[in-house]
VEXLUMVEX-819635 format. One record per residue (C-alpha): residue in three letters; x, y, z. Coordinates in steps of 0.5 Angstrom, whole numbers, padded with zeros to 4 digits, always signed. Example, Ala and Ser with C-alpha at 12.3 -4.5 7.8 and 13.67 -1.06 7.14 Angstrom:
BEGIN
ALA+0025-0009+0016/SER+0027-0002+0014/
***
This chain:
BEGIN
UNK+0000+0000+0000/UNK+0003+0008-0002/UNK+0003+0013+0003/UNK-0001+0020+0002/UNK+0004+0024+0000/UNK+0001+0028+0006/UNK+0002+0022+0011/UNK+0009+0022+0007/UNK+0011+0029+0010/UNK+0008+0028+0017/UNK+0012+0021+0018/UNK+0018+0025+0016/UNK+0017+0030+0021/UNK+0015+0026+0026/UNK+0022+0022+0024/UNK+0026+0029+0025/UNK+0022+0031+0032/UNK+0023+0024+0035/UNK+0029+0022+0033/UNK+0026+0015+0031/UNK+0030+0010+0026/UNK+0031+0003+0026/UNK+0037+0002+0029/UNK+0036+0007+0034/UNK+0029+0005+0037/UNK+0031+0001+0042/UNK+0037+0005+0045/UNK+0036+0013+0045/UNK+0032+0016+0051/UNK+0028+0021+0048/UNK+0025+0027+0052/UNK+0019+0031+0049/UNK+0016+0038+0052/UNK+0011+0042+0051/UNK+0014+0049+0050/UNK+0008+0053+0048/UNK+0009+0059+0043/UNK+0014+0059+0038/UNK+0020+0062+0041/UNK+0021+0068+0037/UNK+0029+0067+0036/UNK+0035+0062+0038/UNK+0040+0066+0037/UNK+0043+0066+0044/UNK+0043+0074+0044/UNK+0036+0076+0041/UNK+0031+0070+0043/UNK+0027+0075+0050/UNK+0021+0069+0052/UNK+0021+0064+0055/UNK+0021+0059+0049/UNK+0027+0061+0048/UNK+0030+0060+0055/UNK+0029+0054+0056/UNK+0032+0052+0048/UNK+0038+0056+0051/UNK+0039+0053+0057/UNK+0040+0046+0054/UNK+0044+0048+0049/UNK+0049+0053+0052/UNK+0052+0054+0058/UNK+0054+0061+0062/UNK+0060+0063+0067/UNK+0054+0061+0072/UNK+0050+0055+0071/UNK+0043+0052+0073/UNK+0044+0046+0079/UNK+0038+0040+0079/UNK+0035+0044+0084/UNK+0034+0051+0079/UNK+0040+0055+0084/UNK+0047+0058+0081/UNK+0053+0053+0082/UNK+0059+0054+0077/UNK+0059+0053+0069/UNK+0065+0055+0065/UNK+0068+0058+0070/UNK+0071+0053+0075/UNK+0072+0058+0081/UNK+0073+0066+0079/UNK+0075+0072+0084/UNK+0073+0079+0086/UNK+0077+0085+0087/UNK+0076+0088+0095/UNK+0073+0095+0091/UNK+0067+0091+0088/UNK+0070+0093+0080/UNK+0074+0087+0077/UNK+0071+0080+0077/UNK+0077+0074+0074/UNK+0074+0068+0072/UNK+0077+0062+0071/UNK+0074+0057+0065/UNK+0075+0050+0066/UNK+0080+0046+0062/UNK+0075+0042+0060/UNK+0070+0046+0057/UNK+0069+0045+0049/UNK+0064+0047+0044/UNK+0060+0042+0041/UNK+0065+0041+0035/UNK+0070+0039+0040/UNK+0074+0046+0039/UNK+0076+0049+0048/UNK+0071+0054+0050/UNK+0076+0060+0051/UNK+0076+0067+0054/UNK+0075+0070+0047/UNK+0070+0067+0046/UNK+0066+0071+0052/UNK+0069+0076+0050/UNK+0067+0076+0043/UNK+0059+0075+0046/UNK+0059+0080+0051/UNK+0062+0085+0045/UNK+0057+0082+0041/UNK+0051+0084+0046/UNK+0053+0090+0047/UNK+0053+0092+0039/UNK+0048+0097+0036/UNK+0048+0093+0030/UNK+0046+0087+0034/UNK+0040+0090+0035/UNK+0038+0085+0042/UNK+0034+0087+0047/UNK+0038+0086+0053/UNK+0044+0090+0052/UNK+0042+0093+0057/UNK+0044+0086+0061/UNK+0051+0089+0061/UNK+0051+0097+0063/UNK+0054+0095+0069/UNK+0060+0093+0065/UNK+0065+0098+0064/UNK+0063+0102+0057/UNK+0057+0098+0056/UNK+0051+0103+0057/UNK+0055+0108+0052/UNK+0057+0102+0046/UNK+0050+0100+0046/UNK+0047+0107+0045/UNK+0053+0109+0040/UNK+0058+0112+0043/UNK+0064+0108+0044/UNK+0066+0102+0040/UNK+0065+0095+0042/UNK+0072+0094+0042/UNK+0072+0100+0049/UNK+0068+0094+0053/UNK+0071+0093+0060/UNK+0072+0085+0058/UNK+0079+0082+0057/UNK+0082+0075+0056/UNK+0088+0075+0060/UNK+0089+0069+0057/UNK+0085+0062+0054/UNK+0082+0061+0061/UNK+0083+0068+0064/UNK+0076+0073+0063/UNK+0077+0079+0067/UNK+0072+0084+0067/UNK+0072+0091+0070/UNK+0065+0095+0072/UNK+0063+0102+0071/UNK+0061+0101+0079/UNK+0060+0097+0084/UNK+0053+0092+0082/UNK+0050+0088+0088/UNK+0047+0084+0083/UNK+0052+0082+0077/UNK+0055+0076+0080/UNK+0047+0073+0081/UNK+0046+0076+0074/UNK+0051+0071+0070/UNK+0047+0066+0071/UNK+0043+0069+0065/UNK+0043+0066+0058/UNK+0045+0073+0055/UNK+0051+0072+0059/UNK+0053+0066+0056/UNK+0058+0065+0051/UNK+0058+0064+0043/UNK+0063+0061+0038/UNK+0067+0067+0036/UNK+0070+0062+0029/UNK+0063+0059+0028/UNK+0060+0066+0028/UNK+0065+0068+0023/UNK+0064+0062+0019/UNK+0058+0062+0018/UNK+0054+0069+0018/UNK+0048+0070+0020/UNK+0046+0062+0018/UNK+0050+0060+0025/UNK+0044+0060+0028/UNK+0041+0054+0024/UNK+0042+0047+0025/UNK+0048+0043+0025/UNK+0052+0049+0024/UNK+0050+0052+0031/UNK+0055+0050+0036/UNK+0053+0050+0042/UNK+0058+0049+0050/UNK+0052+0046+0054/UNK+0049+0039+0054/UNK+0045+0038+0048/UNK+0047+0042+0040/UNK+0041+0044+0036/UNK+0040+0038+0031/UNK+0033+0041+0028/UNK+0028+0046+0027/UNK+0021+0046+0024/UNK+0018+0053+0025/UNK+0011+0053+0029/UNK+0012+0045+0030/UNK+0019+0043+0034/UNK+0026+0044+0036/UNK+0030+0038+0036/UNK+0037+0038+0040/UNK+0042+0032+0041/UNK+0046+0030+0046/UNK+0052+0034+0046/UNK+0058+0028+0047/UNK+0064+0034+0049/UNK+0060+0036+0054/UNK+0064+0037+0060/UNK+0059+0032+0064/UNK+0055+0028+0056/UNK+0057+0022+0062/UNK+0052+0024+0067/UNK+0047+0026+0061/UNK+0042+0021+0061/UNK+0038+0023+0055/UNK+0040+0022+0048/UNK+0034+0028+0044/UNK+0030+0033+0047/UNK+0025+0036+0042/UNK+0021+0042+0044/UNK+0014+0042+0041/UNK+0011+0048+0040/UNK+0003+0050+0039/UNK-0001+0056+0042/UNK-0006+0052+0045/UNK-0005+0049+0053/UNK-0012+0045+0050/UNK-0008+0042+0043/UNK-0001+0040+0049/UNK-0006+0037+0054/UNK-0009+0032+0048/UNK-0002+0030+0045/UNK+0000+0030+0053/UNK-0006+0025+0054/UNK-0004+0021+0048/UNK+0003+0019+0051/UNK+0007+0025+0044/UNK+0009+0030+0051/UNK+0012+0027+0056/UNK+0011+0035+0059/UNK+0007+0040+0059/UNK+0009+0046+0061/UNK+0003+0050+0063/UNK-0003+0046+0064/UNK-0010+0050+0061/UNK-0014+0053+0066/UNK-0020+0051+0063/UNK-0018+0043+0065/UNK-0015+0044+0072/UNK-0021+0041+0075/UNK-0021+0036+0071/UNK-0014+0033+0072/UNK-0014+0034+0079/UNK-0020+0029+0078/UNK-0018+0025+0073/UNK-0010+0025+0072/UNK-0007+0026+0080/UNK-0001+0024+0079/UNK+0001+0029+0073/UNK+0000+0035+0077/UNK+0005+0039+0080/UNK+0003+0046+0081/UNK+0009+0050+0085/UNK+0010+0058+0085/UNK+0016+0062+0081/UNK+0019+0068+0081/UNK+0014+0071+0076/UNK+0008+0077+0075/UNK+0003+0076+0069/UNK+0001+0084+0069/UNK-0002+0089+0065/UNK+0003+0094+0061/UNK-0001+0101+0060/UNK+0001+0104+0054/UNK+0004+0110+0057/UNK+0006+0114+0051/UNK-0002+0114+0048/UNK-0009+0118+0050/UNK-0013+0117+0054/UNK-0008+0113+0058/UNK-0001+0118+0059/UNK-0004+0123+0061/UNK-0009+0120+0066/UNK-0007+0117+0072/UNK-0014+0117+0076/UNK-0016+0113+0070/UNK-0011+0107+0070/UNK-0011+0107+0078/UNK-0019+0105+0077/UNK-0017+0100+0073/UNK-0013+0097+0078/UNK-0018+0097+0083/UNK-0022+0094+0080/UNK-0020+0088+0079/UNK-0022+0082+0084/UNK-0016+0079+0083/UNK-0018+0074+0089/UNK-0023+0071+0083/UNK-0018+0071+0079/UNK-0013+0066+0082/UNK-0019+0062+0087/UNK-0025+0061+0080/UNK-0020+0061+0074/UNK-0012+0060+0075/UNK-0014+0055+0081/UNK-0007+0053+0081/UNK-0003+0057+0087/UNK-0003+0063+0084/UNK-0004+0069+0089/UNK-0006+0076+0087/UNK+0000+0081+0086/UNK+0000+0089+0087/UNK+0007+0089+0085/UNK+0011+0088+0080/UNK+0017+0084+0083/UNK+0015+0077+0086/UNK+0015+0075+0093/UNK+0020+0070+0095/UNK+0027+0073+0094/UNK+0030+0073+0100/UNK+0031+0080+0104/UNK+0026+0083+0100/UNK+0019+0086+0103/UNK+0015+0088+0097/UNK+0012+0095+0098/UNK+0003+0093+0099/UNK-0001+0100+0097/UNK-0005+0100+0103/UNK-0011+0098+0099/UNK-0009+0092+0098/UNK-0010+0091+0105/UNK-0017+0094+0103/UNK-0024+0090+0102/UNK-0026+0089+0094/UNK-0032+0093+0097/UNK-0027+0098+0098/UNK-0023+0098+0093/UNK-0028+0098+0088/UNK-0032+0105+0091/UNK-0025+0108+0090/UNK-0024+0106+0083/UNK-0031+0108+0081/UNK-0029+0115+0085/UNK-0024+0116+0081/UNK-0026+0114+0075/UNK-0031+0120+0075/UNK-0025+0125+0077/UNK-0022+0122+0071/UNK-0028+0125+0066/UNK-0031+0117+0066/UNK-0038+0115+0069/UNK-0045+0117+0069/UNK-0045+0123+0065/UNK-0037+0123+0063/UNK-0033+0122+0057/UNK-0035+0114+0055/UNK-0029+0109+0056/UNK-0026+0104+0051/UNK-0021+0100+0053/UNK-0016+0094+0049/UNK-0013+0089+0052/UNK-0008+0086+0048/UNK-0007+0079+0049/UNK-0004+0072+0045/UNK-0008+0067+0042/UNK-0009+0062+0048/UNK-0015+0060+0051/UNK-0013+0061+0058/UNK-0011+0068+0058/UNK-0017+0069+0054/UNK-0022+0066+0060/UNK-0018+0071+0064/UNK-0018+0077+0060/UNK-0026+0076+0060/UNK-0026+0076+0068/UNK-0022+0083+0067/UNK-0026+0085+0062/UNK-0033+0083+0066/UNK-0030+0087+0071/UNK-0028+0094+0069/UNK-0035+0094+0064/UNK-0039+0092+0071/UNK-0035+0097+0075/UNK-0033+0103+0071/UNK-0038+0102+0065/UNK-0032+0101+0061/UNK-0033+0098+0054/UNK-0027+0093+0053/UNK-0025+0090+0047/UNK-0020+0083+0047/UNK-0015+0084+0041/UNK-0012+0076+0040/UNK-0006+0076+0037/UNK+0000+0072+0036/UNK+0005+0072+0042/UNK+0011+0074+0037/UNK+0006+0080+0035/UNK+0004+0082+0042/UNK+0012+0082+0044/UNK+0013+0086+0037/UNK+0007+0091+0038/UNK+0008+0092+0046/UNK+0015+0092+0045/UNK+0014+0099+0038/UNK+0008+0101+0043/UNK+0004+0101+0038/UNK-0001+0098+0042/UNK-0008+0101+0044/UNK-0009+0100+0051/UNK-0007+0095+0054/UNK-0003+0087+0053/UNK-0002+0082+0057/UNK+0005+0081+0060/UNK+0009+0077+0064/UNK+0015+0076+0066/UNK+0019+0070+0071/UNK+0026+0072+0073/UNK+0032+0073+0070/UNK+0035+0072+0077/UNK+0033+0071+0084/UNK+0033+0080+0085/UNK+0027+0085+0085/UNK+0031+0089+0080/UNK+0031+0084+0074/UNK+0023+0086+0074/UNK+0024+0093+0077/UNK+0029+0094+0071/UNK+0023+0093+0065/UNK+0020+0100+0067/UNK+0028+0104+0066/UNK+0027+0109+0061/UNK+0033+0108+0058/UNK+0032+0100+0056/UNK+0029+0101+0050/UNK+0023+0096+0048/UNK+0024+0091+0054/UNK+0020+0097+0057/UNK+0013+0097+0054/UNK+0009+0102+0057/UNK+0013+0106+0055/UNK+0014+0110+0063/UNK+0018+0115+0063/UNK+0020+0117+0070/UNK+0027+0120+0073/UNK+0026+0120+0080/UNK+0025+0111+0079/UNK+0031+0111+0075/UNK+0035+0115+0080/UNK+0033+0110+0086/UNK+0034+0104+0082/UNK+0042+0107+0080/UNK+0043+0109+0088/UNK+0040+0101+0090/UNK+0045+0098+0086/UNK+0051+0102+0087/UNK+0050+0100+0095/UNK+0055+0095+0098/UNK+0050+0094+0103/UNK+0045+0089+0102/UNK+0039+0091+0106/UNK+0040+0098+0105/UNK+0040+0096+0097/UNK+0033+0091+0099/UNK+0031+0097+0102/UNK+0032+0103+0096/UNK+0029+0098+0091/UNK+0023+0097+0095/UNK+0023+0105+0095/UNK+0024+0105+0088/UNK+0018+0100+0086/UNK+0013+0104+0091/UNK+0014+0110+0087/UNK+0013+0107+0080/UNK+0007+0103+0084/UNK+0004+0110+0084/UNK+0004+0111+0077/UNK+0000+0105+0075/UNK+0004+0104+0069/UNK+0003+0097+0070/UNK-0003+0093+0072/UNK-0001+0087+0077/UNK-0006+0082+0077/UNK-0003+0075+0079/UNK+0003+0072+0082/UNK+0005+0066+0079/UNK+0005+0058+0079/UNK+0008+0053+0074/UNK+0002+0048+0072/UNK+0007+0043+0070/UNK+0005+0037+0068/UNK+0010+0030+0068/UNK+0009+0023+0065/UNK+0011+0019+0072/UNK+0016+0016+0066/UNK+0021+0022+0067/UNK+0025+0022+0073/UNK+0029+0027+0076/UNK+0023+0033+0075/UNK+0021+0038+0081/UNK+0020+0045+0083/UNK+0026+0051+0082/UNK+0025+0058+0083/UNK+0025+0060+0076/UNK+0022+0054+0073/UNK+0027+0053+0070/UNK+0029+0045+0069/UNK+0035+0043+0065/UNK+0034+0037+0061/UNK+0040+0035+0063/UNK+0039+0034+0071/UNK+0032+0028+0067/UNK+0031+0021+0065/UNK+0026+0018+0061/UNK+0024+0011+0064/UNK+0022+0006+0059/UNK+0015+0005+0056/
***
């Protein structure tokens, strides 16, 4: 019997997603996660979701690692120095850290990655990662060349690096992907294209083997790794799709072995009926509301936005809808981070009842209301059945409460990150954002005016940029926590954003995979798990 030509090409694909042969069938372990949305880049310098992140962590490996348990413990670098004035940092890589072509992994190559970052024609949106380095703010912003970057290889294992100012967070920060190095001779080899696959080397446990746009990303064990001996699995192939609810049917079906975030339409019905797959745990990270602080009504209006605030019942939200250990959030930064007391306006101590007769208070002093201005508001969110169940909550609520007539706007999720990024966006757009590292300011730095499109409202408020600044030169670690707090209250007071829920992970596990648990940045590096056999 021939096969379709349609059925043809679906073999094909699933024969390059799972890395199926005959030979291999029987030998290779093989991992399939759910990684929702398409990533929007695997360059290792431009991909700003969390899709990409957990592609980049397989493939590469920074200064500073993830351990099993999700918290830093040494990468490349086996040991490293800081000098007694907090400005010079000396890493020391390990004699057996090798790319993915059997090439050691030298201190240029850090160098040339770091330079990279910073570099206006790469155009990323975390350049801003390095402004503690020295010269690092002004060569992104064009006005010093990449080669005045305070980074240096003293030698093929030596990287020192010379900051502007002492930084409390650097260390922590280098956790990051943004920080990881890239093949300096494999980018000149290759151009452009040394992101696609089998070109792309990589130092982390696994190299990219394969890439379907809108269907999957295929990696394989990487046998320079400096542990391939602890690495159990062979392939990781992470599935993408748009939809929790398509994830949850191939994950019934046995093609996902993990879904990374279960639809909150089915919470009730796994924990009925699939138990024993469920592991729900908070992160540290925020899904928000950005406020377009650059268009009318919204910009020049802050009564307004407060009201919107208000009148949220987050406490529905996270108790009728989420229903996975998500706690309502009045700030930006999660809690959890250790010395950090988040800075609560005082009515989130308040009654709903209460909050809700101030925000139709101000509402009416905004222009609003019975015999005001008529409101319409948009709120931009990505195709996703789960956000859209929550946005039609918040919509319900503002429309109830304010009068306000709310339009859903669903798009992509690579085009909502686009059009929030440009602030082309009406309204509002549905956010989130997990931590980069474990510190208040890896979220308070998404509202500086000067990090470009990572700040998407658009806020523009000196006073917050002074106290971030003054928090990180501290040397003190409490009175650092205490600034940072400060500054977070004053950008609270602006309501350029819209905090709705602190976040659970609602991970779903095959009880075949071994080695799965809670991490603090929901972060699982697939080189820590094991498959069992079926």
């Amino acid at each position: 019997m021939r096969l379709s030509r349609r059925l043809a090409t679906a073999f094909v694909a699933l024969t390059l997603a799972t890395g199926f042969s005959a030979s291999a069938a029987w030998a290779d372990m093989v991992l399939n996660r759910g990684n929702q949305a398409e990533p929007t880049s695997l360059d290792p310098q431009k991909g700003t979701d969390v899709q990409s992140a957990r592609i980049g962590y397989d493939l590469f490996e920074g200064l500073l690692t993830f351990g099993p348990d999700g918290k830093a413990i040494p990468g490349a670098a086996e040991k490293w120095t800081i000098s007694e004035d907090g400005l010079t940092y000396t890493f020391t890589l390990r004699a057996d850290g090798k790319w993915s072509d059997g090439t050691p992994v030298t201190a240029a190559d850090f160098v040339f990655a770091w330079q990279r970052l910073v570099d206006p024609k790469t155009a990323s949106d975390y350049a801003y990662f390095l402004w503690p380095v020295k010269n690092g703010e002004a060569i992104s912003n064009g006005k010093q060349p990449v080669s005045a970057l305070g980074v240096q290889a003293v030698d093929a294992r030596t990287f020192k690096v010379t900051l502007e100012r002492p930084t409390g967070y650097f260390l922590g920060s280098l956790l990051h992907r943004m920080t990881y190095p890239i093949s300096k001779a494999n980018v000149e080899k290759f151009g452009a294209d040394f992101v696609k696959p089998r070109n792309l080397v990589s130092n982390g446990a696994y190299k990219l083997d394969a890439y379907m746009p809108q269907s999957f990303v295929k990696a394989v064990k990487n046998p320079h790794f400096r542990e391939a001996a602890s690495v159990k699995i062979d392939t990781v192939v992470f599935h993408h799709s748009d939809s929790p609810e398509t994830e949850l049917r191939r994950f019934r079906a046995g093609e996902l072995d993990i879904v990374q975030m279960a639809p909150v339409t089915q919470i009730d019905w796994l924990r009925q009926n699939m138990p024993e797959t469920i592991m729900f745990y908070p992160v540290l990270g925020t899904q928000y509301l950005a406020v377009n602080m650059t268009k009318e009504p919204f910009k020049s209006n802050p009564k307004l936005r407060e009201a919107l605030y208000l009148a949220i019942d987050r406490q529905i939200i996270v108790e009728k809808i989420t229903k996975a250990g998500d706690v309502p959030a009045w700030t930006l930064t999660s809690p959890g981070i250790d010395g950090y007391t988040l800075p609560l306006p005082a009515l989130a101590k308040a009654t709903q009842a209460e909050r809700d007769a101030q925000a139709k208070r101000l509402i009416e002093e905004a222009g609003y209301g019975k015999g005001g201005k008529p409101l319409e508001v948009e709120i931009l969110h990505n195709t996703n059945e789960s956000t859209r169940k929550i946005m039609v909550a918040v919509a319900s609520m503002w429309q109830s409460k304010l009068g306000a007539k709310v339009n859903l706007n669903n798009q992509e999720w690579k085009i909502v990150l686009q059009n929030a990024g440009e602030k082309s966006y009406a309204g509002t757009a549905v956010l989130g954002w997990l931590a980069d590292f474990a510190d208040p300011y890896t979220f308070l730095k998404l509202l500086r005016s000067d990090v470009g499109k990572m700040n998407r409202s658009g806020y523009d408020n000196a006073a917050f940029d002074q106290k971030l600044d003054a928090a990180n030169t501290s040397t003190d670690p409490a009175q650092r926590m205490k600034l940072l707090a400060d500054a977070e209250a004053t950008m609270l007071a602006d309501t350029p954003i819209i905090p709705i829920y602190h976040q659970a992970y609602r991970n779903l596990v095959s009880p075949r995979v071994k080695g799965w648990g809670p991490t603090p940045m929901g972060v699982q590096p697939s080189r820590y798990l094991e498959v069992a056999a079926k």
